[in-house]
C-alpha positions in Angstrom: -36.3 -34.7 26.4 -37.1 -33.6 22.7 -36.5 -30.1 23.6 -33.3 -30.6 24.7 -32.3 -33.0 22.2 -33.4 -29.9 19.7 -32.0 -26.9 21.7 -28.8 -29.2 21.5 -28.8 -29.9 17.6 -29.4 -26.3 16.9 -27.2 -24.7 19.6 -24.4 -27.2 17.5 -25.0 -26.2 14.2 -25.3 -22.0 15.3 -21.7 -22.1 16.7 -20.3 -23.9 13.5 -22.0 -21.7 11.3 -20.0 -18.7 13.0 -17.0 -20.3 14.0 -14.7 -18.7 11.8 -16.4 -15.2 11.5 -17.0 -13.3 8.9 -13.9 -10.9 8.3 -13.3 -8.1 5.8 -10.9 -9.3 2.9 -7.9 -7.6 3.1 -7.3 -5.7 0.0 -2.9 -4.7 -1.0 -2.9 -0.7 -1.8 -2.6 -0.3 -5.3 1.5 1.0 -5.7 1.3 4.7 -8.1 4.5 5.6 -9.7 5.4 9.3 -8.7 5.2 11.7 -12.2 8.3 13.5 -12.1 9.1 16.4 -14.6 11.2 14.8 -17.1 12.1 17.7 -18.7 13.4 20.2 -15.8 15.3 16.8 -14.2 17.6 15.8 -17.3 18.9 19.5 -17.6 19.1 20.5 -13.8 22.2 18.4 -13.1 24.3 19.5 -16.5 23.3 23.1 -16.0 24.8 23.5 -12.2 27.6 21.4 -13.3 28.6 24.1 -15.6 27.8 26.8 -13.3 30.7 25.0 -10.8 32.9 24.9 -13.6 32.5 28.4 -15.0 33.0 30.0 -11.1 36.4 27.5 -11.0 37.5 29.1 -14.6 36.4 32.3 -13.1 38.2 32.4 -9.9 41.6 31.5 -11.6 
């Protein structure tokens, strides 16, 4: 009767023990702000700008 009385206590406190599991921590990815080339991207837009408006001068 002791035995099972033990096998019983122990076979209770194992199952608490792992009840829950143990799970990896879930970690957020770390967000990177994308370099961009600051000084081809201001004078892209101004420079085919004028190239529309020199071919409309042009073609008049």
């Amino acid at each position: 009767m002791k035995k099972i009385a033990l096998a019983a206590a122990l076979s209770l406190a194992a199952t608490t023990a792992f009840a829950g599991g143990v799970a990896e921590p879930v970690a957020e990815p770390e967000v990177v702000k994308a370099e961009t080339s600051s000084s081809s991207g201001g004078i892209l837009v101004p420079l085919l700008l004028l190239v529309v408006v020199a071919a409309a001068v042009a073609s008049n």
